[in-house]
N, C-alpha and C positions, 0 to 999 in steps of 0.2 A: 344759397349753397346747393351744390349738386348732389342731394347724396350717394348715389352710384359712384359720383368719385370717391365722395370721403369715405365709404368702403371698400373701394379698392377693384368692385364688380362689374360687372358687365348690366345693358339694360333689360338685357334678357337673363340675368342669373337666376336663379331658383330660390326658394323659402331656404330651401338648407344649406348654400352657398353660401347667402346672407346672415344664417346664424355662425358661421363656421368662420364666415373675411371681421364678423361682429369680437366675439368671443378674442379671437389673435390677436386684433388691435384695440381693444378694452383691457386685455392683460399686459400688453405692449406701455401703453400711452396713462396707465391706472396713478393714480395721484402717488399711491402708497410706495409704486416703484422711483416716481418722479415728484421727491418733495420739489416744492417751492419752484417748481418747475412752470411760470404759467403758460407757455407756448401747449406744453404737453395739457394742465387741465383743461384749456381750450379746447384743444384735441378731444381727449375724451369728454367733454359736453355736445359736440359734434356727431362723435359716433356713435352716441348713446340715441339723440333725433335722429337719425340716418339710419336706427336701428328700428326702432319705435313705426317710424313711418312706413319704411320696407318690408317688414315684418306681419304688418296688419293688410288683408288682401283689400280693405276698402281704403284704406288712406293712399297704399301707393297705388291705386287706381285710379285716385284725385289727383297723385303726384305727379302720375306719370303724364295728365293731359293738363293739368294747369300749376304743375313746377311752383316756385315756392309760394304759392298764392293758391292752393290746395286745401287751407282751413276754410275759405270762402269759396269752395265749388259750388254750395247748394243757391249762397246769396249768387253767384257769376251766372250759374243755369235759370235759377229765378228771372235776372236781368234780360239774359238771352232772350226768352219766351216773350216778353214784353217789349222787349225790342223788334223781335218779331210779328207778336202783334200790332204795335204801332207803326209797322212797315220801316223800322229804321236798320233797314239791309243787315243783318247780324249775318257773318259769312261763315261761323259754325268752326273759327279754327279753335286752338286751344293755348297752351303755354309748350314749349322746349325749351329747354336748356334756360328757364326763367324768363323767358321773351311772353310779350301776350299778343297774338297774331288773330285775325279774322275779320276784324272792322273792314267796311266799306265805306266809301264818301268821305269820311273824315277821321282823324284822329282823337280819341276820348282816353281820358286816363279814369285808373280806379274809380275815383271820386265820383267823377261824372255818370261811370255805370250802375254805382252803388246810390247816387242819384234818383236816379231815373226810376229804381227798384222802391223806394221809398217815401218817394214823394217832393223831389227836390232838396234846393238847400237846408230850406227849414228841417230837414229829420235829420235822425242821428245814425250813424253804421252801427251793429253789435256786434261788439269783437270778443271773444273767446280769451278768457285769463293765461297768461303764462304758467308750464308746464313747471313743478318745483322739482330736482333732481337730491337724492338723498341715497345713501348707503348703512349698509347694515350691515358689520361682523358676524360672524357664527364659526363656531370651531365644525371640525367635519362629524362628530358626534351628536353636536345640537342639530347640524343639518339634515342627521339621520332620520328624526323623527318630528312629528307635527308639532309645532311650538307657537304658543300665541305669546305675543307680545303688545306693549303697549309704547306707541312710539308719539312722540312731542314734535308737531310741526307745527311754526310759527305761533306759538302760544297754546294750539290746539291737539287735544288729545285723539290721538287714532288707535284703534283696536283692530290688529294684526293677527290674521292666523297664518302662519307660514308652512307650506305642506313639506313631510318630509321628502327628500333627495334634491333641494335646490342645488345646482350648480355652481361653480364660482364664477363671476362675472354675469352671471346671471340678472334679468329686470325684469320686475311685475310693474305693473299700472294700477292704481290707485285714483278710479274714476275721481272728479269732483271736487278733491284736496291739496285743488294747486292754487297757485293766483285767484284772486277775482277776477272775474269780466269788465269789460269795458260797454258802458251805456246799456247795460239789463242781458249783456250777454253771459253765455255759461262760464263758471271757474275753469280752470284747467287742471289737471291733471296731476300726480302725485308719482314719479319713478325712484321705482325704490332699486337699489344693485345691490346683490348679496356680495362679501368676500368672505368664503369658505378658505379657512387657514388649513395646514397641514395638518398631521395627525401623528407622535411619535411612532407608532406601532403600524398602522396603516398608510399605506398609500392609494387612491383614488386613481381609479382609468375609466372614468363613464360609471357606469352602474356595477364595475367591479373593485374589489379592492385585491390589495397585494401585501403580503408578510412575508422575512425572514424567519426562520423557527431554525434556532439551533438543536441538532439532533445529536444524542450522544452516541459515540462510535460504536459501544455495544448494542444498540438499538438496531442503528443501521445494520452490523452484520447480521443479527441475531432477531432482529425482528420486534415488534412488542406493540404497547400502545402509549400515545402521547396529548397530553394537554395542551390545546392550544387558543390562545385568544380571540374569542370574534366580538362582531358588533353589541350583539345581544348576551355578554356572558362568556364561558369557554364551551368550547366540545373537544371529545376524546376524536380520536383518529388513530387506525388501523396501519401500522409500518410494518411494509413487508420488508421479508429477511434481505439482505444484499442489496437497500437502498442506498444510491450512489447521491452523493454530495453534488451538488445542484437540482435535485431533481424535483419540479414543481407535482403538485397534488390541489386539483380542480373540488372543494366542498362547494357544491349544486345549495344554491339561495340562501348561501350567507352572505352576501356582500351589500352592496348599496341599496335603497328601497328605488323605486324608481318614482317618478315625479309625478303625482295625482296619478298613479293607479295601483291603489289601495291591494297591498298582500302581495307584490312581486317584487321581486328583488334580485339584485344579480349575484355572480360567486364572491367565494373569498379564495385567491391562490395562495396556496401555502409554496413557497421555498426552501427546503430543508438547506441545510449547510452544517456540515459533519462537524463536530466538534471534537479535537482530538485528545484525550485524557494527557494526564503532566500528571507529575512528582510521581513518576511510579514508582512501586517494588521491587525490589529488586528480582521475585517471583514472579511480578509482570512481564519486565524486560526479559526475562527465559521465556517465558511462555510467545511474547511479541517474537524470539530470536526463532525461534521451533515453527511461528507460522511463516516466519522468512524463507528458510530452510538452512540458517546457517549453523 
């Protein structure tokens, strides 16, 4: 697999490129969107490795010079040196686009290189366990704050601390709690993907959140103060007189925590929306007809 293609990027893209082409097409291709869909889970089993690998500055490092045969750089560098040492012309190329280029005088496949690094036929390669891929719900409230859990893979019990402000679509790595290895090599790896659900009252933009608050008409003209709901609780907030119906109102660090850095967090916008009084009096409607001018 290429994965520059399977995200969509270029091979020069950036770390933030790659979370941003990651994040679109993990919400795009997500099982939850697409039951029983299996082209799509495919897909997203794809962009989740293509995430993984790209993301981390040493793996597509590995990636980027020996393409899907990257778990084995350190065994292929190993081999190289010994090939070199035993004068067996190693020409120092690498992998593109999955190809493996560099041999001189003859052609060798895997086998033969991983050979030669351990002693011939008689030994055995060690291959690194398959990666296990796993998901994990949270409403946007549990996501708000540090939650440990305890989660069951493969018979085995794992102890989860999840920090708060995960993201939806979001993946952590879980050294060590995947597959077994193959012939004394390491397990692999445990990814876990958060899906943060809506929230009735809040809406989520990054590390901000967003509310309607209906405001009563007398308020608006007349000014006063109003309750409204945040993350942690309610707070009061100060409405000046002749607040006009749309009008947002910025509270500085009440909104989302932000992700592993403990005490910051971002706003909550409030959006007032007039609420207009009903069933009035008939001393209302004079009163409404006198501010008309009729």
């Amino acid at each position: 697999m290429d994965y520059y293609k399977i995200l969509g990027v270029e091979r020069t893209a950036s770390t933030d490129d790659i979370k941003k082409a990651y994040r679109r097409l993990a919400r795009k291709y997500h099982p939850d969107l697409n039951p029983h869909n299996k082209e799509a889970e495919q897909r997203f089993k794809e962009i989740n490795e293509a995430n993984e690998v790209l993301s981390d500055a040493g793996s597509r490092t590995k990636y980027d010079k020996y393409g899907d045969q990257w778990k084995h750089a350190d065994q292929i560098e190993e081999a190289r040196r010994q090939q070199e040492a035993a004068g067996g012309g190693y020409a120092g190329g690498g992998f593109e686009g999955g190809s493996f280029e560099g041999f001189t005088g003859q052609e060798q496949d895997m086998r033969d290189i991983f050979g030669s690094m351990f002693g011939g036929s008689g030994s055995r390669v060690r291959y690194r366990g398959q990666d296990y891929q796993a998901e994990l719900q949270l409403g946007l409230r549990e996501a708000a704050v540090t939650e440990k859990r305890v989660l069951t893979v493969n018979g085995k019990q794992i102890r989860l601390t999840i920090p708060a402000g995960v993201d939806n679509g979001q993946t952590i790595r879980i050294k060590g709690h995947g597959g077994p290895g193959m012939n004394g090599g390491p397990a692999g790896d445990l990814l876990i993907t958060f899906l943060v659900g809506e929230d009735p009252v809040f809406k989520r933009d990054g590390i901000n959140l967003h509310q309607t608050v209906e405001l009563p008409l007398y308020t608006a003209m007349l000014g006063g103060e109003l309750t409204v709901p945040a993350l942690d609780g309610h707070v009061k907030v100060t409405v000046k007189p002749e607040t006009a119906n749309g009008t947002v109102v910025r509270l500085k660090g009440k909104g989302f925590p932000v992700y592993k850095q403990e005490g910051k967090f971002g706003d909550l916008l409030i959006t007032y929306a007039v609420k207009l009084p009903v069933h009035l009096t008939d001393k209302q409607r004079e009163l409404f007809k006198q501010l008309a001018g009729t």
